[in-house]
Every structure is written in C-alpha cells, then in structure tokens.
C-alpha positions as CSV (number, residue, x, y, z in Angstrom):
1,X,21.1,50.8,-8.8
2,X,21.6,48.3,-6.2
3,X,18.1,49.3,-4.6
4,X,16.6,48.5,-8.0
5,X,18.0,45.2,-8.4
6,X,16.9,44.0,-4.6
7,X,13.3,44.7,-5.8
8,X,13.6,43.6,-9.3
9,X,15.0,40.0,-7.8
10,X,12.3,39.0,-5.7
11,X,10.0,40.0,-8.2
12,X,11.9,37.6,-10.7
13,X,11.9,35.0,-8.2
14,X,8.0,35.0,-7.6
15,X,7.3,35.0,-11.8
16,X,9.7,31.7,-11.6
17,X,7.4,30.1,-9.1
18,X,4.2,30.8,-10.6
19,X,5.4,29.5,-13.8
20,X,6.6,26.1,-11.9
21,X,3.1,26.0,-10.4
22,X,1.9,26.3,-13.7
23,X,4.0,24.0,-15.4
24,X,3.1,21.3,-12.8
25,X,-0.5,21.6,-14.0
26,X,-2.4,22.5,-10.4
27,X,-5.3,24.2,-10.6
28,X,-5.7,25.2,-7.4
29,X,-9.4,23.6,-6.3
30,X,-9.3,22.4,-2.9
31,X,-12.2,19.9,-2.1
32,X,-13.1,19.1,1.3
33,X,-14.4,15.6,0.5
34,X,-12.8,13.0,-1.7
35,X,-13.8,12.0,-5.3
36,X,-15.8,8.9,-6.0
37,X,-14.2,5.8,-6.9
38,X,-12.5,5.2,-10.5
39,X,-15.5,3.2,-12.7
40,X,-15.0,0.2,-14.3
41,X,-15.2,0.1,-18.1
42,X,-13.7,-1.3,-21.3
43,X,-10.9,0.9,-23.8
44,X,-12.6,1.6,-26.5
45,X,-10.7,-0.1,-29.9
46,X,-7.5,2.7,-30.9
47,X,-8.6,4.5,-34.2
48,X,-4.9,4.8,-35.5
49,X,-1.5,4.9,-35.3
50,X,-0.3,7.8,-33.1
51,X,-3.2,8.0,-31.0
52,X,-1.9,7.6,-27.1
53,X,-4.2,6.4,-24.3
54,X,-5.6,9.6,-21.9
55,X,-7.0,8.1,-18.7
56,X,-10.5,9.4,-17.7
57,X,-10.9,11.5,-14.5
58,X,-13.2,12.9,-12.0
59,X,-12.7,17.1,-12.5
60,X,-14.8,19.1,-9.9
61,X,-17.1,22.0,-10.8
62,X,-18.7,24.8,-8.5
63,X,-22.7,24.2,-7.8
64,X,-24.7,22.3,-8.5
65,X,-22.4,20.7,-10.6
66,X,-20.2,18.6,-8.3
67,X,-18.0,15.9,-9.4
68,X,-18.6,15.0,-12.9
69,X,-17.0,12.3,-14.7
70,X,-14.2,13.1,-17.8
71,X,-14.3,10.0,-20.1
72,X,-11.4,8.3,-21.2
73,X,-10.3,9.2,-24.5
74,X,-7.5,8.6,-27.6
75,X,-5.8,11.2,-27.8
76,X,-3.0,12.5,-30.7
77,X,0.2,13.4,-29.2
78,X,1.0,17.3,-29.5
79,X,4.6,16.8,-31.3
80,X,6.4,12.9,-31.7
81,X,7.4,12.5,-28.3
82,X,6.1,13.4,-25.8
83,X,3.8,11.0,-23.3
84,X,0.9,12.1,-21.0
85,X,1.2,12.3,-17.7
86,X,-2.4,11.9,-16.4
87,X,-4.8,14.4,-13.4
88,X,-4.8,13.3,-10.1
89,X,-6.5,14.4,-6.9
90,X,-4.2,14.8,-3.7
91,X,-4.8,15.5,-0.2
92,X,-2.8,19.1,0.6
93,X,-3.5,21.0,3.9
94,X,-7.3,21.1,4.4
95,X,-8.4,19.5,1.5
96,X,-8.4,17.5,-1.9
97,X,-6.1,19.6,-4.5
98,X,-6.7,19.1,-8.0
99,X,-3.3,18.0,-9.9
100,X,-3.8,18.4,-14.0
101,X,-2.0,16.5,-16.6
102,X,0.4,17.4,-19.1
103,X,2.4,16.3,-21.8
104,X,6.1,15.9,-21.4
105,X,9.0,13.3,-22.6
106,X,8.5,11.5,-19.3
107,X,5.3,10.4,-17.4
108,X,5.5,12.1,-14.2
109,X,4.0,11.5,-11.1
110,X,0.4,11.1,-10.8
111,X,-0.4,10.3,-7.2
112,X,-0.3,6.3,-7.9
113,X,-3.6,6.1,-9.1
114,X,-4.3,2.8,-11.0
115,X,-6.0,4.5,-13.6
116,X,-5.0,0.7,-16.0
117,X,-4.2,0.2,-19.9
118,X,-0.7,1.2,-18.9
119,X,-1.4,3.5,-16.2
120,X,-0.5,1.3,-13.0
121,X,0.3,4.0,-10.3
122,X,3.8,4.0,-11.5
123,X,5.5,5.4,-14.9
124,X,3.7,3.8,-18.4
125,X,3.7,0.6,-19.6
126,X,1.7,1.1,-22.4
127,X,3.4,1.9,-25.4
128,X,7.4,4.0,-26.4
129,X,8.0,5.9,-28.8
130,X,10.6,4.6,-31.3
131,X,12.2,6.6,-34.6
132,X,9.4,9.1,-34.4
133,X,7.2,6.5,-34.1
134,X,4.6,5.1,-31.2
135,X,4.7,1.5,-30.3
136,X,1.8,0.2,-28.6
137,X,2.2,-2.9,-25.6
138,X,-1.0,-5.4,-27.3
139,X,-0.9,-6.7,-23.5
140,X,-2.6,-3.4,-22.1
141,X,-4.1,-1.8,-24.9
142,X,-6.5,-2.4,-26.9
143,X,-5.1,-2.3,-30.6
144,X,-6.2,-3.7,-33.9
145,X,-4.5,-6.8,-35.5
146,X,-3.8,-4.3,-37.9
147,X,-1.3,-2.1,-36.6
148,X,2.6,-3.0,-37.0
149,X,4.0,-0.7,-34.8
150,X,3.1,-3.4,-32.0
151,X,4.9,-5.5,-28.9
152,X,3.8,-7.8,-26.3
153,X,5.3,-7.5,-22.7
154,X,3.0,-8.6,-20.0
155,X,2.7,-6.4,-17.4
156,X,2.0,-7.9,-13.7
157,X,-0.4,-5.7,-11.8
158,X,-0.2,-6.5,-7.6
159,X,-2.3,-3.6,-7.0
160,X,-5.6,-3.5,-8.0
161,X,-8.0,-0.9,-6.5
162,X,-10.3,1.5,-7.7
163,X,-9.0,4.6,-5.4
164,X,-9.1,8.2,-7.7
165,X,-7.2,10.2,-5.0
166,X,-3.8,10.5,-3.3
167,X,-3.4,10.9,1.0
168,X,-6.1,12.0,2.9
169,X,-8.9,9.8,4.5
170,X,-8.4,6.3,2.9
171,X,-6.5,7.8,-0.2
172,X,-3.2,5.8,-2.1
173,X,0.0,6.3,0.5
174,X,2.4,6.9,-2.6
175,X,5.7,9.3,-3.1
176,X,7.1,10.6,-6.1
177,X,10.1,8.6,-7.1
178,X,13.8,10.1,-8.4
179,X,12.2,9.8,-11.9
180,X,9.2,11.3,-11.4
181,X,10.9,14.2,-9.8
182,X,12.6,14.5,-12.8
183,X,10.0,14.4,-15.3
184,X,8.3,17.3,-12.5
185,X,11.4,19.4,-13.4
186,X,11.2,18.9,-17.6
187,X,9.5,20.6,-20.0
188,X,5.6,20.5,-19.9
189,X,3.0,21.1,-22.3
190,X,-0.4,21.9,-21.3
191,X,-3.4,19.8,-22.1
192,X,-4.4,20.6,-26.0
193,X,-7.5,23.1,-27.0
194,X,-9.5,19.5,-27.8
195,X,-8.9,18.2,-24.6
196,X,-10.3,20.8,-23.1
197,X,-13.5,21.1,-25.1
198,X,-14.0,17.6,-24.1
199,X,-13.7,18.2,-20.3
200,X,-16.5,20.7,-21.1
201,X,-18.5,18.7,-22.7
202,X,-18.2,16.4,-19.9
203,X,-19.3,19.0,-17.5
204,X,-22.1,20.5,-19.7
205,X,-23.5,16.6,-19.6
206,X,-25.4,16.3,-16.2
207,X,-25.5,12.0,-16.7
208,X,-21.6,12.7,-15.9
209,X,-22.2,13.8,-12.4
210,X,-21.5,11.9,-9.9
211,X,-24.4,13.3,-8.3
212,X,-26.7,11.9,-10.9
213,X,-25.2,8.6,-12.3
214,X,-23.7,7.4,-8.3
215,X,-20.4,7.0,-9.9
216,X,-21.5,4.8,-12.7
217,X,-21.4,7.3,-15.4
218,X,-23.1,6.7,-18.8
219,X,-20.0,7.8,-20.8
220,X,-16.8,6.3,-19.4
221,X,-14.6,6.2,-23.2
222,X,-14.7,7.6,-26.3
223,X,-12.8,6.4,-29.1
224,X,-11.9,9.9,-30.1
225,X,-12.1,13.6,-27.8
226,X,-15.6,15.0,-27.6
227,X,-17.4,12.1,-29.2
228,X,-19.8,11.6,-27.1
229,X,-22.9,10.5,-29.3
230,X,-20.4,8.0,-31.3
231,X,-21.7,4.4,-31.4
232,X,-18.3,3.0,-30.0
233,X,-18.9,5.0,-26.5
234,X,-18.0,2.9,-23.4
235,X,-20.5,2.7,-20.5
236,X,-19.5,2.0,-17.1
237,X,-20.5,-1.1,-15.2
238,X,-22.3,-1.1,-12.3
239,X,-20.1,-2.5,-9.3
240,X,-19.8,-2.3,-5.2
241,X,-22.1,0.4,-3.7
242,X,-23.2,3.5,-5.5
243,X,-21.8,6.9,-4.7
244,X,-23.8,9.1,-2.4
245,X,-22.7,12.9,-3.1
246,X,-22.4,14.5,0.2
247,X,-24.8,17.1,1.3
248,X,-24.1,20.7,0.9
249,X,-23.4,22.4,4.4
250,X,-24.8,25.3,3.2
251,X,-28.1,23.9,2.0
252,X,-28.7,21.8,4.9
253,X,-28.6,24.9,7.6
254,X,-31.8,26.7,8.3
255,X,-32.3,30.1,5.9
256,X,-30.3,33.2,7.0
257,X,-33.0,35.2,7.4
258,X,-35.0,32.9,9.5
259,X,-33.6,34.4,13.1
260,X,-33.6,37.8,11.5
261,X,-37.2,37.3,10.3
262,X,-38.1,36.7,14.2
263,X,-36.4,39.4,15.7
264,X,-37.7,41.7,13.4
265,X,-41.6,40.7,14.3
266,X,-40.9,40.6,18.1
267,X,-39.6,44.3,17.5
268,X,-42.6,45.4,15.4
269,X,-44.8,44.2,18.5
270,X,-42.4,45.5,21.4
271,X,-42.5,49.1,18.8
272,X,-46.3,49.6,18.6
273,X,-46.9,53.1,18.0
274,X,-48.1,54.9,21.8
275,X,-51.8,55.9,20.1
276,X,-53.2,52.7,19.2
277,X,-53.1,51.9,22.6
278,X,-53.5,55.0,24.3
279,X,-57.5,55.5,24.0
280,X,-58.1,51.9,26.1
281,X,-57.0,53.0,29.2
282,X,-58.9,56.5,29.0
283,X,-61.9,54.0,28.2
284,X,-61.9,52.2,31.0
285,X,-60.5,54.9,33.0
286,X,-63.7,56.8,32.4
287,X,-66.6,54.4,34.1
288,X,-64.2,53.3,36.6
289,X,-64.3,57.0,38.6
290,X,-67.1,57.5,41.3
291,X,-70.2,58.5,40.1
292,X,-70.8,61.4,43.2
293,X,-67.3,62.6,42.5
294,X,-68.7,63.5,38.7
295,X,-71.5,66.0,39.3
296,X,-69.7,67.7,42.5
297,X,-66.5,69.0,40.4
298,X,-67.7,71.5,37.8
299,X,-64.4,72.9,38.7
300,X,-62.4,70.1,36.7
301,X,-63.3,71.3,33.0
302,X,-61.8,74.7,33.7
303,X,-58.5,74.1,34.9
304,X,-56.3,75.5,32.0
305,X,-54.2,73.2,29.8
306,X,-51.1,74.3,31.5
307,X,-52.3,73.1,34.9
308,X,-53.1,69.4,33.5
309,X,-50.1,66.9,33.7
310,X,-48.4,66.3,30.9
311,X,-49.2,62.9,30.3
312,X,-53.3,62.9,30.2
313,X,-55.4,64.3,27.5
314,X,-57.0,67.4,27.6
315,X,-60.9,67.6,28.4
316,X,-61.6,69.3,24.7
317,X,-59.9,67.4,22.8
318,X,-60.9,63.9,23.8
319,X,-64.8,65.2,24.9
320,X,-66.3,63.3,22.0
321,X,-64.0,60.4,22.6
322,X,-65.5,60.2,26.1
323,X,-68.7,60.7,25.4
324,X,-69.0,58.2,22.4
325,X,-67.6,55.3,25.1
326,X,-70.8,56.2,27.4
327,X,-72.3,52.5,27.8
328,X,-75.9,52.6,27.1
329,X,-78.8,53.7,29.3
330,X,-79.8,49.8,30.1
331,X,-76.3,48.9,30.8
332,X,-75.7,52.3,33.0
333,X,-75.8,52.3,37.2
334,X,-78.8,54.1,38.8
335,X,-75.8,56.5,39.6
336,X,-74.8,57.6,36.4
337,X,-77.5,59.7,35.1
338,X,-78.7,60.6,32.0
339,X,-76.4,62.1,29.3
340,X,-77.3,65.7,28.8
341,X,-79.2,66.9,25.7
342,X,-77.4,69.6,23.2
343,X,-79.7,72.2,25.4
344,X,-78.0,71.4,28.3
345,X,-74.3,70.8,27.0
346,X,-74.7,74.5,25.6
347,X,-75.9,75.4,29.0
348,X,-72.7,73.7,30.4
349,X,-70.2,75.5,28.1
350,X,-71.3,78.4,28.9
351,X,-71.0,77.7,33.1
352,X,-67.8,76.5,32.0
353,X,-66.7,79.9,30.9
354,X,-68.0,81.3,34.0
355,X,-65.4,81.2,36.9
356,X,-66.6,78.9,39.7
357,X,-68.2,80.2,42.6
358,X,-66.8,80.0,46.1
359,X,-67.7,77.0,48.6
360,X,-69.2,79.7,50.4
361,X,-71.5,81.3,47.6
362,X,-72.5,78.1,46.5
363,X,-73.9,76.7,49.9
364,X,-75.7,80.0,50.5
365,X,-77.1,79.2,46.9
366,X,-78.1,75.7,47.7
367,X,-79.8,76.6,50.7
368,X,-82.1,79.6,49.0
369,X,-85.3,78.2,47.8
370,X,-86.8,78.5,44.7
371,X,-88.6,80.8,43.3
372,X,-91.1,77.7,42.3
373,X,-90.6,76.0,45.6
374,X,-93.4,77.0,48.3
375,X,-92.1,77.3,51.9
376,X,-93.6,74.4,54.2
C-alpha cells in the first residue's frame, strides 16, 4: 500500500504542474529571434457596454508564416468580472517563449509591455468593474458620449516605447510584482472560442505578416472579434524603419544533396565497369609488338588456354577484335604485311591444329629447296 501511494504521489504532483503551466497560458513556442515592434494605430470606437479592451499581439506561426499580426479587438467579458490579462513574449533559456493571456479577477503580469488604452506595462487603468457592472476610464479609452457607466482619471504615462517582448536582446527589464504573482496564482480562464477564431483569421490573412506588411500591418483593430472586412477597421501607421523578417538558416544553406550529388558522380567515374576500358589497351597493344617477332612464332596461337595468364584474353575469342583494329594497307609499315585472305586463314587453322615442328625439323625444312625452285 505504501508502494502504491509513493508512485501515485509523484504522479499527482506532475498533473498539478501541468495544469499550473496551463493555467499560466504558455504555449510553449520558443523563437530564436524577437518579435517586431508594437504598431501604432487608433482604438477603434467601443460598440457597447460590457465590451473590455483586448490588446493586439504579434502570435508566431511555423513556415512560411512567421510573425503575423493579431489585431486589437473588443471583446465581451466571459462572466461579470473578470479582466484580461493580455500575451506577451519573454526571453526564457535560448529563446523568445510565447506567454498567452487569460481572463481572471486580476490583470496579471504581462512582461511590461506598453501595449496603451489602459495597458501601461503595469496592472489596468482602463476601466473596474462596479455592481456587476463595467466602468470605462474616458481618459484611455475610446467611449461614446453615450455611455453612463463612465469616469475620468488621467493616467500619466513616463514610459513610452514600442517594445513587444520581455528580456532578451534589447527587450523590457521588468519583474512581476507581489500582485501580479497573485493574480499568477488565481483562477484563470482561457481565451474564449471567438478569440480564437480571430487569431486564425489573423494568421490565415498573409497582409498580417510581418513578413509581408514590415510590421505595419493592414489590420491593426477591429471594433468587434473576426471583423475583419468591417468599415471601422484600424490601419497601422507607418513609423521609424520597417521590419526586415530575418532569413531562414535553413534556406540560406546550400541544398543537402549538393555534396552527396558530387560524391556520387566522382564514384560513378572512379567505378567504371573493367570492359569498357579493357579493349584500348589490347588495341594499342597490338601494332605496338615487333613486326619480325609476328611471323616467327606460329607457336603462340597453340599454347592452351590454361597456359595463358590470367589476366589477357584468349587468341579465339578476341581474333576478330584484333583483326577488325588492323589500320589500313596505306597506313601500314612495309613490315607488316598483307592480311591473309579466307584461303589462307583456313590454311592457318589447320597448321594451328598441327603440333609445331622442332627448331631442328624446321631448319632442315627451310634449307630443302623447292620442288619449283631450280638449283643454280
């Protein structure tokens, strides 16, 4: 029983971090390179009571896709209550971590990005919630004359920057305070199923990429999620120097197969099959033996294939392969001779068949005359 309960714990404890990690809304996309700059743009007018203020955001997106721009937005509160905490990116380890927002009863910590309209690195100053009711600050938001649930508190802004992204290589140096730790360890509820249809949207758009629109995306707001064809949509303005998406590593290398590709043909020439070149040096082999040693060894065709070496052809099979590499009569030394007719090659196989006669038989041989030759 005990053994059971030693497993069971650290199991337990494990499913309690991963729903921590979850509740705190990361992801879990590491970027090596930081996010572009926030864009400047106007809050679209508030269509109603109860609509709070969501922040736009650069979200990241595998291929070709890149950093793509997530407008700004109203957005209806889940239940009475609750506040939204916005995404933030944050340097952690090797790269930049995507941090995704959440509703809770406290605005957590969002990696002191001025994001503006309330959002100034720090907490909310745009609008309470009061008897189940939202109060919006006219100072930061825009509001209609309109609405009654309405105050004024001006809000002094010392920091004004356009950074999107937390530590790292020129990111915000901020640290969550006592509060925000606390609103970390409260209840969280995860972005709604319209939020996230708009962040697809977003990404489905290529003029959102930062890639294409050099951080001045064509959407920046929408007065409502997903409208992104409405007539009040807010387009960013064009300020400092555009955004230069860096270049993928992996695209800028050579192709893989580029050193295989050249190994592969230096083999194929270092692997020629032995044949092709073997006939060449039997060719010039051929005229390159002395013409008196030709006609003196009539012993040479009938050594047997077993007395040959190994590594030259035999006489029959490559006859016709000789003879067809004969050069021509006007190209041919006084020494060579003629090439014999079919008369005569028959009258050669059949000496060949004949053993050879002795040194001794065959001077006594050369030195009878003819029967045709007359004595002097």
């Amino acid at each position: 029983m005990s053994i059971t309960r030693s497993v069971v714990s650290p199991l337990f404890a494990l499913l309690l971090l991963a729903i921590s990690a979850a509740a705190y809304g990361q992801a879990g996309i590491s970027i090596s390179f930081a996010p572009p700059e926030l864009p400047v743009y106007e809050q679209p007018l508030c269509p109603g009571d109860g609509y709070l203020w969501v922040p736009g955001y650069w979200a990241y997106a595998n291929g070709d896709y890149g950093y793509y721009w997530v407008p700004g937005t109203w957005v209806t509160a889940p239940e009475p209550g609750l506040l939204w905490t916005p995404a933030y990116w944050g340097w952690r380890g090797n790269g930049y971590v995507f941090n995704e927002g959440y509703w809770g009863e406290q605005v957590g910590f969002y990696g002191g990005v001025t994001y503006g309209y309330g959002y100034f690195g720090q907490g909310y100053q745009g609008g309470r919630w009061q008897d189940g009711q939202f109060y919006y600050n006219r100072s930061v938001n825009n509001v209609s004359i309109t609405t009654t649930n309405v105050y004024n508190t001006t809000i002094i802004n010392t920091t004004v920057n356009r950074v999107s992204y937390n530590g790292g290589s020129g990111g915000i140096d901020a640290r969550p305070r006592p509060e925000d730790e606390a609103a970390a360890r409260g209840r969280h509820v995860p972005p709604v199923a319209a939020q996230k249809q708009h962040e697809q949207a977003a990404r489905r758009n290529p003029e959102q990429r930062a890639s294409v629109n050099r951080g001045t995306p064509e959407v920046a707001a929408t007065p409502r999620l997903g409208a992104f064809s409405d007539r009040a949509v807010v387009h960013a303005k064009q300020t400092g120097t555009p955004y230069n998406a860096p270049v993928n590593r992996a695209t800028a290398q050579p192709p893989a197969n580029a050193p295989s590709a050249r190994s592969e043909s230096n083999s194929a020439r270092s692997d020629q099959p032995a044949p092709s070149h073997q006939p060449e040096p039997n060719n010039r082999s051929e005229p390159e033996r002395p013409s008196t040693a030709q006609p003196n060894l009539p012993s040479e065709p009938n050594r047997t294939p077993a007395d040959q070496p190994n590594n030259l052809p035999q006489p029959n099979r490559n006859e016709h392969t000789q003879r067809a590499v004969i050069p021509p009569p006007s190209e041919r030394s006084p020494s060579e001779g003629i090439a014999p007719s079919s008369e005569q090659r028959s009258q050669q196989q059949q000496q060949y068949q004949r053993p050879a006669p002795r040194p001794e038989e065959k001077k006594s041989q050369d030195e009878r005359p003819k029967q045709n030759e007359k004595p002097q």
